[in-house]
N, C-alpha and C positions, 0 to 999 in steps of 0.2 A: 886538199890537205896533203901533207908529207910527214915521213915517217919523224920528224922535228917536231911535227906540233907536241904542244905539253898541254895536257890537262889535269888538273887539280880537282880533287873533290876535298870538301871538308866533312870528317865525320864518320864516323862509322857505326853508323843505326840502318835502320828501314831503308831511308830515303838513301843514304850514300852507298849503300851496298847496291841495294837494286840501279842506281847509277851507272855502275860499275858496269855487271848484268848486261844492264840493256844498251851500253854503247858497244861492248864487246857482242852482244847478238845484233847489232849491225854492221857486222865488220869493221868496226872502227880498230887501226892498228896502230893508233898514235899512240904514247907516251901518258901513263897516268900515276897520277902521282894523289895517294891520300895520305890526308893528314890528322888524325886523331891521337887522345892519348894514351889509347891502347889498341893493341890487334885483337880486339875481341869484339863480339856479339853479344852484346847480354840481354836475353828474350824476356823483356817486362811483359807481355802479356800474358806468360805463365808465373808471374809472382802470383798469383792469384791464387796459385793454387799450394803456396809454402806452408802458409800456417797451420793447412791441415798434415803437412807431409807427403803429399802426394805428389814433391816436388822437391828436389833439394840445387842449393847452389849451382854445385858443378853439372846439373843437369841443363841447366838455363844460361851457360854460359860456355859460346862457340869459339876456339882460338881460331884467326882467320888466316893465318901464315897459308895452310896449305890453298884455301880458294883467293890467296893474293896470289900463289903460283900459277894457280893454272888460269886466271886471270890476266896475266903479266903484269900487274901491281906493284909498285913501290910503295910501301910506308912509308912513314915519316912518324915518330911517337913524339908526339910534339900538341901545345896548346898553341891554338888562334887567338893572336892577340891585336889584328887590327889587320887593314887592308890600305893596297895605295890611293889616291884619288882615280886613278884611272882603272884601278882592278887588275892590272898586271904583276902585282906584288903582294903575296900575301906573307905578314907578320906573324911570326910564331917566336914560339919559347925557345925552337931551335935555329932559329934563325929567318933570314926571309927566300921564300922559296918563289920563284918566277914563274907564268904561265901565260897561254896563250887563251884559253879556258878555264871559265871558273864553274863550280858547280856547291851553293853552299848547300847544307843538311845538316848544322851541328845541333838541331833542333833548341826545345824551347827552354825556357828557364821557369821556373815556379814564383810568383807573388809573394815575397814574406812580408809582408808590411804590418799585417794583422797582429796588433798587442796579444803579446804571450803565446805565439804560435808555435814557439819551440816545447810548449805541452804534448803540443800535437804530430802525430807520424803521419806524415805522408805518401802513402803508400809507394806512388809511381818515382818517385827519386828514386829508387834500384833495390836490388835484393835485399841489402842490409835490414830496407827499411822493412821489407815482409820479413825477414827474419827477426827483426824488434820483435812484430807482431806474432810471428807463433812463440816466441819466448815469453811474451807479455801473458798470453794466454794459459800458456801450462803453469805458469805461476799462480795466476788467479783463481781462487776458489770459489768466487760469487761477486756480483758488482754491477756496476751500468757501462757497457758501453758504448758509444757514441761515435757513430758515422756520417759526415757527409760532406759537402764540396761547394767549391762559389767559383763562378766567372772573374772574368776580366771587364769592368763593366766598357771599355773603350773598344774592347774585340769581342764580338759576339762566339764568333766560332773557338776561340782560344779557351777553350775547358775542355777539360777530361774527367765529365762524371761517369761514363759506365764502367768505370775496371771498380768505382766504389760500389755500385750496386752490386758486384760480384763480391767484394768482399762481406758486405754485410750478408747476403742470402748464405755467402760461404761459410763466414763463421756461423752464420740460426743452423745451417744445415749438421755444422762438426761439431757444436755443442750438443744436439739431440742425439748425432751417435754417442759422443760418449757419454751420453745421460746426465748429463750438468746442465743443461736448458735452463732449467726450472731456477737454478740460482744466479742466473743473469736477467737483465732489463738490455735489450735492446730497443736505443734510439736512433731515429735517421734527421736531420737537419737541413735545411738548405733553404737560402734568402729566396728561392722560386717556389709560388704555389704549385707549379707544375714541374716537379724536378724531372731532368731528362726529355725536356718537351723537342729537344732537335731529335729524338727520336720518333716522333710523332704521336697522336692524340691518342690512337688504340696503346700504345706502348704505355706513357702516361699512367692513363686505367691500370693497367696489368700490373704495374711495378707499384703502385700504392693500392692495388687488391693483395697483392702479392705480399704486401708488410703489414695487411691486415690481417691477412692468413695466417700471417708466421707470428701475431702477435707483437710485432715493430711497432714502439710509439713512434709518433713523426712530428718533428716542431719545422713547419713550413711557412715562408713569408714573411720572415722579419730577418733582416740585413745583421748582418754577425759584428759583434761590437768587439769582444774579444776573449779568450781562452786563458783559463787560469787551472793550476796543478789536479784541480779537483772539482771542476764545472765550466758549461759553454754559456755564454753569456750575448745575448742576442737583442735586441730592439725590441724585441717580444714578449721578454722575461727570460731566466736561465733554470739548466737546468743540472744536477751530479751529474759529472762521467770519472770515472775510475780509469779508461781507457778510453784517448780520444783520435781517432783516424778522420785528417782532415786534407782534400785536394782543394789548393789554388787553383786559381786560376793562370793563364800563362803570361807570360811577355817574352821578349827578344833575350837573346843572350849579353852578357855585358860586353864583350869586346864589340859587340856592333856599335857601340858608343865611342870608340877609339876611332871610326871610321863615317863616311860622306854618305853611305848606303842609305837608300829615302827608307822611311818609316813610316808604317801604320799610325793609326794613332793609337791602337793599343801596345807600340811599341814593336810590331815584330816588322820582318822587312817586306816593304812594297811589290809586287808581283802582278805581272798581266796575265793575261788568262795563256801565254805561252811558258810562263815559269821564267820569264826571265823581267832583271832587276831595271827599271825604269832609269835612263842616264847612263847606262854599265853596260857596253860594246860586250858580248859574249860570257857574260854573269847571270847565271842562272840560281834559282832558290825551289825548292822542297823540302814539303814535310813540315813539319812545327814550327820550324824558323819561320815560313812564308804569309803573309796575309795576302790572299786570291780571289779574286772575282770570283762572286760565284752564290750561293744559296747561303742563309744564314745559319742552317743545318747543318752546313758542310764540316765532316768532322776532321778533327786532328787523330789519327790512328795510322795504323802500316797501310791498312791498303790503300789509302788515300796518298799517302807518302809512296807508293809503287805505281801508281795510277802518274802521279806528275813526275817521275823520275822519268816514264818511259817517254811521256812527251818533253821532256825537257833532253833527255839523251840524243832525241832527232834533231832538235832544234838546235842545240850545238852543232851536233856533225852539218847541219844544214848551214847555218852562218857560219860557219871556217868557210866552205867551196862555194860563199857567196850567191844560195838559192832562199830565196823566199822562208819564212820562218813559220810553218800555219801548223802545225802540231797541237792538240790541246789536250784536254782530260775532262772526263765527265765526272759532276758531282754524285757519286754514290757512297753513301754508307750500308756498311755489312758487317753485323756484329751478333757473337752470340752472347746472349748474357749466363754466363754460367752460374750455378750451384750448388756446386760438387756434388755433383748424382747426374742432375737435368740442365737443359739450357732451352732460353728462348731467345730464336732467332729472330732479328729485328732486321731489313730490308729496306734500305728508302733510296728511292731516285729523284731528278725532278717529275717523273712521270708518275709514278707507284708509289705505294708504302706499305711494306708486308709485315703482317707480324704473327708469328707461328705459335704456338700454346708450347708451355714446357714439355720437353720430353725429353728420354735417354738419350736418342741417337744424335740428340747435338751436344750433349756435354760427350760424347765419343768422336763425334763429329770437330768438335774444338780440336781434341787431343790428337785427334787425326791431320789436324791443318798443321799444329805443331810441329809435329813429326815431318810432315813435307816440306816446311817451311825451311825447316833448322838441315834438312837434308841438302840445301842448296849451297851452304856452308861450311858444310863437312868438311 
């Protein structure tokens, strides 16, 4: 390689930051260029903790200017709007930007297809949407409401149910503090009798003892037909909610439609088990965008998105100087489920699967990864 080469990342979440990271800690000194439509960080996996306040906006939200500096970064505030047949050209809002290297990350997009979803908040779409949610809340004096999540039936791994199990134990937990409990009904939903089962079987148990403890109805196993202003209505029969928080499931981003890039059949894009694009000379995919060889449990979250950035960062630097491409990443999930007090930590490889009883020191534990996390972006 020479100091010419260009590489491009698209995005600026998990996957394209740690990109960044890990080609720069292997001396890579080429030329990088991202392109998102802002220089920020915004940390969803602390929306979790908004509604109660124990979190505000600008705390979950990293300006990246100064680690584009010490990085050697170029931005680019610009949307992705399509790619050349050969991947040497990527399409934006500000024009088309050239490279010798690709590296996408602009992660996933959310399912709206579901009649009358616009009832429903979505939590992980961004802060706004947890701040609906503690607004929604201080306003209400009593009511039902109603949490839960559904796949992508053509992508198994393309869901993100555990930031909702955090928010419903989070709200049972912030309504007992402030002593309003008693005049809510919480329910949880979900077309799986086994919600959260890429978690595995002892998890499972835990998290449906866990809503019996807390007095959480559950309507499980009947496929969701659709949401209206003032009830979820499901194959199984419906039920009131006053307030309804609901995660899709995922697919690809739309401008991957403007382009040649192969597809899943759940829509997200094709990836071997080295992170890179099937037909696409030095086109690499992480994180949500990707669908990956690999276990059906395999989750969509940051660490997984840092686990394939780092082997996707060698394997670049490796195909520029023309060496063998073997870099890969192993499937692990590691999540804690927080709320707000305690957390259980859940552990799964293809080998193990751990799963720890609630306690303090992982909801300090969460807030402690935080803090390291967001420190790398300072």
């Amino acid at each position: 390689m020479t100091s010419s080469t260009r590489i491009t990342i698209l995005g600026s979440g998990f996957g394209a930051l740690s990109a960044v990271r890990e080609l720069r800690a292997r001396s890579c000194q080429d030329e990088i260029t991202l392109i998102s439509p802002r220089a920020e960080l915004h940390y969803l996996p602390g929306t979790i903790w908004i509604p109660s306040g124990l979190r505000t906006r600008e705390q979950l939200i990293v300006p990246l200017a100064p680690f584009f500096a010490r990085m050697k970064v170029s931005h680019l505030c610009a949307e992705v709007t399509g790619l050349s047949p050969d991947g040497r050209s990527v399409q934006t809002t500000a024009g088309e930007v050239a490279n010798d290297a690709l590296v996408i990350a602009t992660g996933g997009r959310f399912i709206k297809k579901l009649p009358g979803i616009e009832h429903a908040i979505t939590p992980c779409e961004g802060i706004a949407a947890a701040e609906q949610i503690r607004d929604r809340l201080r306003a209400m004096t009593g009511g039902t409401i109603a949490v839960g999540f559904a796949g992508n039936p053509n992508e198994p791994t393309a869901v993100r149910g555990g930031p909702m199990f955090e928010f419903l134990f989070g709200i049972d937990t912030q309504l007992r503090r402030e002593g309003r409990r008693e005049q809510f009904k919480l329910v949880f939903f979900n077309p799986s009798k086994e919600p959260g089962a890429r978690l595995g079987a002892k998890a499972v148990a835990h998290l449906l003892a866990e809503m019996a403890r807390r007095n959480v109805t559950t309507h499980l196993g009947h496929k969701m037909v659709r949401f209206e202003a003032d009830k979820v209505v499901t194959e199984g029969g419906e039920f009131a909610a006053d307030l309804i928080l609901f995660m899709p499931g995922m697919t690809g981003n739309a401008w991957f439609d403007q382009t040649t890039l192969p597809r899943s059949p759940g829509g997200l894009l094709q990836a071997d088990a080295q992170c890179r694009v099937p037909g696409f000379e030095h086109v690499y995919v992480v994180g949500d965008s990707g669908s990956f060889p690999g276990p059906d449990w395999m989750p969509k979250q940051a660490h997984m998105a840092d686990l394939q950035a780092a082997a996707a960062a060698q394997n670049l630097i490796d195909g520029l100087a023309g060496r063998p491409q073997t870099a890969g990443f192993k499937a692990e999930l590691a999540c804690i489920i927080d709320a707000l007090g305690t957390g259980t930590l859940v552990w799964r490889t293809e080998q193990r699967n751990l799963l720890l009883p609630p306690m303090r020191l992982m909801h300090w534990a969460k807030r402690g990864f935080e803090r390291r996390y967001l420190g790398r972006y300072r």
